[in-house]
C-alpha positions in Angstrom: -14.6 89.0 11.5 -16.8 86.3 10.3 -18.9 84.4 12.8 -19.2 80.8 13.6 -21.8 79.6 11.0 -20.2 81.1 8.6 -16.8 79.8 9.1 -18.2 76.4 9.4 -20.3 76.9 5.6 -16.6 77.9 4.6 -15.1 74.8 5.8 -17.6 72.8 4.5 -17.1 74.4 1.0 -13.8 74.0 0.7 -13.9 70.5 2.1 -16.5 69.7 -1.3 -14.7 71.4 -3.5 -11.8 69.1 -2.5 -13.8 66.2 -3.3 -15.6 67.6 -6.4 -11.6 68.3 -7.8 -10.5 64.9 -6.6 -13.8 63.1 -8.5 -13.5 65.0 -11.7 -9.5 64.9 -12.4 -9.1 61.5 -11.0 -12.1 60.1 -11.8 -11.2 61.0 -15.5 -7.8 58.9 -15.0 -10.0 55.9 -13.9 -12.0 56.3 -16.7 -8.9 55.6 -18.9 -7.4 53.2 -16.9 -11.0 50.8 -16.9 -11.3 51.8 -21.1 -7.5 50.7 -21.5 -8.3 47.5 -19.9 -11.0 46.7 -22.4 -8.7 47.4 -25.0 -7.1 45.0 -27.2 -4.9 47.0 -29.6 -1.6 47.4 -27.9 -0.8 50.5 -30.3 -3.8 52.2 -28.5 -3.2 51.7 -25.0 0.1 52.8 -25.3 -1.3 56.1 -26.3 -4.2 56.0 -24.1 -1.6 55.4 -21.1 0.9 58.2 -22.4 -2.6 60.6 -22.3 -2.2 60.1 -18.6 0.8 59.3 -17.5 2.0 63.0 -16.8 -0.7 64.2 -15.2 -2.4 61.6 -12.8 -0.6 61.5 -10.0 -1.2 65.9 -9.1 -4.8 64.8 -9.8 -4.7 62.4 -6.5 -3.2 65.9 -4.5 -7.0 66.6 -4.4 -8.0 63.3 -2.5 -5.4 64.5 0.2 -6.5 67.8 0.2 -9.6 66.1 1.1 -9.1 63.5 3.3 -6.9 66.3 5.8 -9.3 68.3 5.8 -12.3 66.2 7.0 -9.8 65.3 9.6 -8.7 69.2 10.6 -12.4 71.0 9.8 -15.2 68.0 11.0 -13.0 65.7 13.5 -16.1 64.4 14.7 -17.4 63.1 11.3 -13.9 61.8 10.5 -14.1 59.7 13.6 -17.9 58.2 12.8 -16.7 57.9 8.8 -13.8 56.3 9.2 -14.2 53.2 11.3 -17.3 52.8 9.2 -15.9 52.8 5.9 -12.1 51.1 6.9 -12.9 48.3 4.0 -14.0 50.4 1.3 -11.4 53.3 1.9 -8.3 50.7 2.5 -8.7 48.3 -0.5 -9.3 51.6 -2.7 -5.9 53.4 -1.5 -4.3 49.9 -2.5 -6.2 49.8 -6.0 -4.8 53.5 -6.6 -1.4 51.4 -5.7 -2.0 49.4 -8.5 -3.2 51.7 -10.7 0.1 53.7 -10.1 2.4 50.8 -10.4 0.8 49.9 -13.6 1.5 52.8 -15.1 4.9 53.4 -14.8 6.0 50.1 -15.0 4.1 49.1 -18.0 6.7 50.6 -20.5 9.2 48.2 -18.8 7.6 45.0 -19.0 10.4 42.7 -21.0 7.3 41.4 -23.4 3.7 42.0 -24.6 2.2 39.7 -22.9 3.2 40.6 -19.3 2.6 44.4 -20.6 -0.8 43.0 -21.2 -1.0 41.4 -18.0 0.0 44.6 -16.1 -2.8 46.6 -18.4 -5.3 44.1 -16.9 -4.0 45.2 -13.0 -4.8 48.8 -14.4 -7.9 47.8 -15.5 -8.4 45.7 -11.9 -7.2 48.9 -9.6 -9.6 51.3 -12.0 -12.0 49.5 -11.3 -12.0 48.7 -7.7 -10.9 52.4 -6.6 -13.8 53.3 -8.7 -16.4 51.2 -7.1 -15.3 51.8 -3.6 -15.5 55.6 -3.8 -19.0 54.9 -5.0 -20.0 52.7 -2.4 -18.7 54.6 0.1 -20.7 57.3 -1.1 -23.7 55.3 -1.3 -23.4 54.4 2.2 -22.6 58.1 3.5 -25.9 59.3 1.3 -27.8 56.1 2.9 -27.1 57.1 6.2 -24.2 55.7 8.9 -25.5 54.9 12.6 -23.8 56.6 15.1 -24.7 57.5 18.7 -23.2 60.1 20.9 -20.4 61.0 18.4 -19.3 57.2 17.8 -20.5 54.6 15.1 -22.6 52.2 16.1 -22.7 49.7 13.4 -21.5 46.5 11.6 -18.9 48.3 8.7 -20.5 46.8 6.2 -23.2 49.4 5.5 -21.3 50.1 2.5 -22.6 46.7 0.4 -26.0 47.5 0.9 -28.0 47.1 -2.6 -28.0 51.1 -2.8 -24.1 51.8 -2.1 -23.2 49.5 -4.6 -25.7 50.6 -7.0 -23.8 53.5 -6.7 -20.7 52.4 -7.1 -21.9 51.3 -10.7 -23.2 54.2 -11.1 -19.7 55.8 -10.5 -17.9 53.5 -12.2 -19.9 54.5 -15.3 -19.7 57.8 -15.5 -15.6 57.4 -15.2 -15.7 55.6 -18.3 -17.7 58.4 -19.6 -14.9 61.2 -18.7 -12.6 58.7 -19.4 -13.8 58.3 -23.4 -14.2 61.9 -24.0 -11.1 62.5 -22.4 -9.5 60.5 -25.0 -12.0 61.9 -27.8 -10.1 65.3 -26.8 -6.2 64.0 -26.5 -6.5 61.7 -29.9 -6.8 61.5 -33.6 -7.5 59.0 -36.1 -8.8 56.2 -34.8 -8.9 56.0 -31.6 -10.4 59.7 -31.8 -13.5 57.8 -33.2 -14.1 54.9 -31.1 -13.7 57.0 -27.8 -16.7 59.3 -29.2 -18.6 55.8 -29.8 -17.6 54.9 -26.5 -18.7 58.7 -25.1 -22.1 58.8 -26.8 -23.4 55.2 -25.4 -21.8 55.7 -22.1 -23.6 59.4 -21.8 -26.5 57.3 -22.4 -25.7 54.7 -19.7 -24.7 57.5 -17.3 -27.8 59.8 -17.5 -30.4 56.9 -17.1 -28.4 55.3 -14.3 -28.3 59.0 -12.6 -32.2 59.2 -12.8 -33.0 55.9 -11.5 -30.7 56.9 -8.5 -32.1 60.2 -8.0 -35.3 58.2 -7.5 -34.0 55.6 -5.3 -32.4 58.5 -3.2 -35.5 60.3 -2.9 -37.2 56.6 -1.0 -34.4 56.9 1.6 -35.4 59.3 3.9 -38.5 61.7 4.0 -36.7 64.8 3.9 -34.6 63.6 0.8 -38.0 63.5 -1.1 -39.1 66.7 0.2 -35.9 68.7 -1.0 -35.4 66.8 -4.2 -39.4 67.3 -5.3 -38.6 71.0 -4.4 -39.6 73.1 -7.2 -36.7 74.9 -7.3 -34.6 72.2 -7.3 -36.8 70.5 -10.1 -36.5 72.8 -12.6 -33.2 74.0 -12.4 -32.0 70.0 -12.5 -34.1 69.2 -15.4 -33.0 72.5 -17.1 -29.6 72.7 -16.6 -29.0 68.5 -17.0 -30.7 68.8 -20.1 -29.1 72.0 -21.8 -25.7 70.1 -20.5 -26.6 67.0 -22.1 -27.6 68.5 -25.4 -24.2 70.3 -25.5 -22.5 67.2 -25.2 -23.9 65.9 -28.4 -23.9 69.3 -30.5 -20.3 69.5 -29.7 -18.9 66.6 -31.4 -19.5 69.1 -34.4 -17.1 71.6 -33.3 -13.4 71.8 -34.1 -12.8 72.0 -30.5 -12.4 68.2 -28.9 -12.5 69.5 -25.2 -16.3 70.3 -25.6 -17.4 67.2 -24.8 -15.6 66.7 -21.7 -16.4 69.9 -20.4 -20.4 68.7 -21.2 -19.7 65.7 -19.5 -18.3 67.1 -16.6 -21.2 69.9 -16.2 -23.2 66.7 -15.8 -20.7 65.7 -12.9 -21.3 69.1 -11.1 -25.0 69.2 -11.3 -24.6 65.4 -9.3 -22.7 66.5 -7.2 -24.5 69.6 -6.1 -27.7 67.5 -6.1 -26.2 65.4 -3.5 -25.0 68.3 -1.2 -28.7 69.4 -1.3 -29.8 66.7 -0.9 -28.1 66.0 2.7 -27.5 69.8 3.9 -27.2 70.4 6.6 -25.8 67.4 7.8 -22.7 66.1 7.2 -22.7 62.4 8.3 -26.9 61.4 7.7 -29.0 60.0 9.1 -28.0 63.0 12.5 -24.9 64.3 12.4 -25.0 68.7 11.2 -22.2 70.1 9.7 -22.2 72.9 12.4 -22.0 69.3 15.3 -19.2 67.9 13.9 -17.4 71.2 13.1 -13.7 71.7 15.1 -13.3 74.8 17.0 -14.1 78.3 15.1 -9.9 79.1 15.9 -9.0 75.5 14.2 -11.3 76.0 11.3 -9.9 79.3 10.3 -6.6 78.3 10.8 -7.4 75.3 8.1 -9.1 77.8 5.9 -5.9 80.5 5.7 -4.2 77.1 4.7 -7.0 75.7 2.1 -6.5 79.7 0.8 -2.4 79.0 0.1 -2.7 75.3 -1.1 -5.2 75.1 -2.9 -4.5 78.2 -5.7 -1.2 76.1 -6.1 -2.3 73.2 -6.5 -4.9 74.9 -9.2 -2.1 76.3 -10.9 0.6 72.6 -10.9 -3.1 71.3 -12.6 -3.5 73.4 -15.3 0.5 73.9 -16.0 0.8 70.4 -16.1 -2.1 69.7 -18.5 -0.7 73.3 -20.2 3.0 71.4 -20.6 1.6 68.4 -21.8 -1.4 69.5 -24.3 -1.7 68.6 -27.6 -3.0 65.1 -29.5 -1.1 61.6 -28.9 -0.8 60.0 -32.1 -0.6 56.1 -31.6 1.1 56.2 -34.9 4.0 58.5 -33.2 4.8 55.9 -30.3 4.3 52.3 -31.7 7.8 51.3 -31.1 7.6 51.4 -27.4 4.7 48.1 -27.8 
């Protein structure tokens, strides 16, 4: 039998890797949706929409997965996160209603021009669902008062000049997934201005990450003290450089998914960064993981449950994006614009 701290490190690591599927696969589909937007050839959103179109909605079965299980594994930090973050996390669940509404309903618009209209709401509901998962994680990183297991302060910690820092940040590095996303899933054209796109927005992504690593390190004494670690140093500037070097050797290989798989690499090593850098808590500036934690019974209940779901849901992922592999050639679907 395993005992309480470790059921509780379990929870918590199935809880992140939740997030960490829900960032990467969806985020990706933002990233197309806020590139589409910019785009003015209708011949090439229609294929950057088709790219997508099968596969986003089993992406969002990760942002369930996640949002369940804060409530089933940490009920106490879903009660302080919640009430804190009702703006942020409402007006993005209605953005992900655009975003969905867009694209099915885009290939029945009766003329270009409101098919260009409801590309814009795609660009809108990318971007907004975007920015609020980054400012909502700028404010969780920031720290959210709370007192005796309630929150304590105004719901609006999330526009602080840090939270929605980060929510460019974010917002960025979507794009980035986005482009090399569509550097893998397209030819010709389109193939080549999405590796443009890729390389500048690598760029864009990487400085914006430093600066924030900074920043984050100013927020609390004991963010400094784990982030100048060392250990956590090297291993950063190591592996974020080897990751970022791949991305840009591997536009000479014959196989497209390369880059993606460099820029996402780049994802993990953020994202692991960020769970150091507020471990053990789950809620800063107070609130522990092992505090907010349901009862050892209820957790491992939740886990048996993560252990069946989430191996499915793995497998509808990859079969989907098995089923539906291969390039979209804009020259192949140019009669439905």
């Amino acid at each position: 039998m395993l005992d309480g701290d470790m059921i509780v490190l379990l929870s918590a690591a199935a809880l992140a890797f939740s997030v960490l599927s829900y960032v990467l696969l969806d985020g990706t589909d933002l990233g197309v949706g806020i590139l589409l937007g910019l785009t003015r050839c209708p011949k090439r959103r229609r294929a950057m929409a088709v790219s997508i179109l099968p596969i986003w909605d089993a992406n969002e079965t990760w942002l369930v997965l996640g949002g369940g299980g804060l409530l089933a594994l940490f009920p106490l930090a879903y009660a302080i996160l919640l009430p804190a973050l009702y703006v942020p996390f409402i007006t993005m669940f209605l953005a992900l209603i655009v975003r969905a509404m867009a694209l099915e309903f885009r290939d029945y618009a009766p003329d270009p021009g409101i098919k260009r209209g409801i590309d814009v709401l795609h660009l809108c509901g990318s971007l907004t669902a975007g920015g609020c998962q980054g400012a909502a994680l700028g404010a969780l990183v920031q720290g959210i008062p709370s007192q005796n297991g309630k929150f304590t302060g105004t719901g609006w910690e999330w526009v602080s000049p840090f939270a929605l820092y980060c929510a460019g940040v974010l917002i960025v590095g979507y794009a980035w997934l986005g482009a090399c996303w569509l550097y893998w899933r397209t030819d010709s054209a389109l193939q080549r201005t999405s590796r443009r796109q890729a390389q500048c927005l690598s760029v864009a992504t990487l400085a914006l990450m430093a600066l924030l690593l900074v920043w984050t390190s100013t927020l609390n004494p004991d963010y400094a003290q784990r982030l100048s670690s060392p250990v956590v140093v090297y291993s950063t500037v190591g592996v974020g450089l080897a990751a970022f070097i791949a991305f840009w050797i591997s536009f000479q290989s014959r196989h497209d998914v390369l880059p993606l798989i460099a820029a996402i690499s780049l994802f993990i090593l953020g994202f692991a960064l960020m769970v150091t850098t507020i471990f053990p808590l789950i809620i800063p500036p107070h609130l522990s993981l092992y505090a907010a934690a349901s009862s050892a019974k209820s957790q491992t209940f939740m886990l048996v449950g993560f252990a069946l779901l989430m191996p499915v849901t793995l497998f509808y992922n990859t079969f989907g994006f098995r089923i539906f592999s291969g390039k979209v050639h804009p020259s192949q679907i140019i009669s439905s614009d």
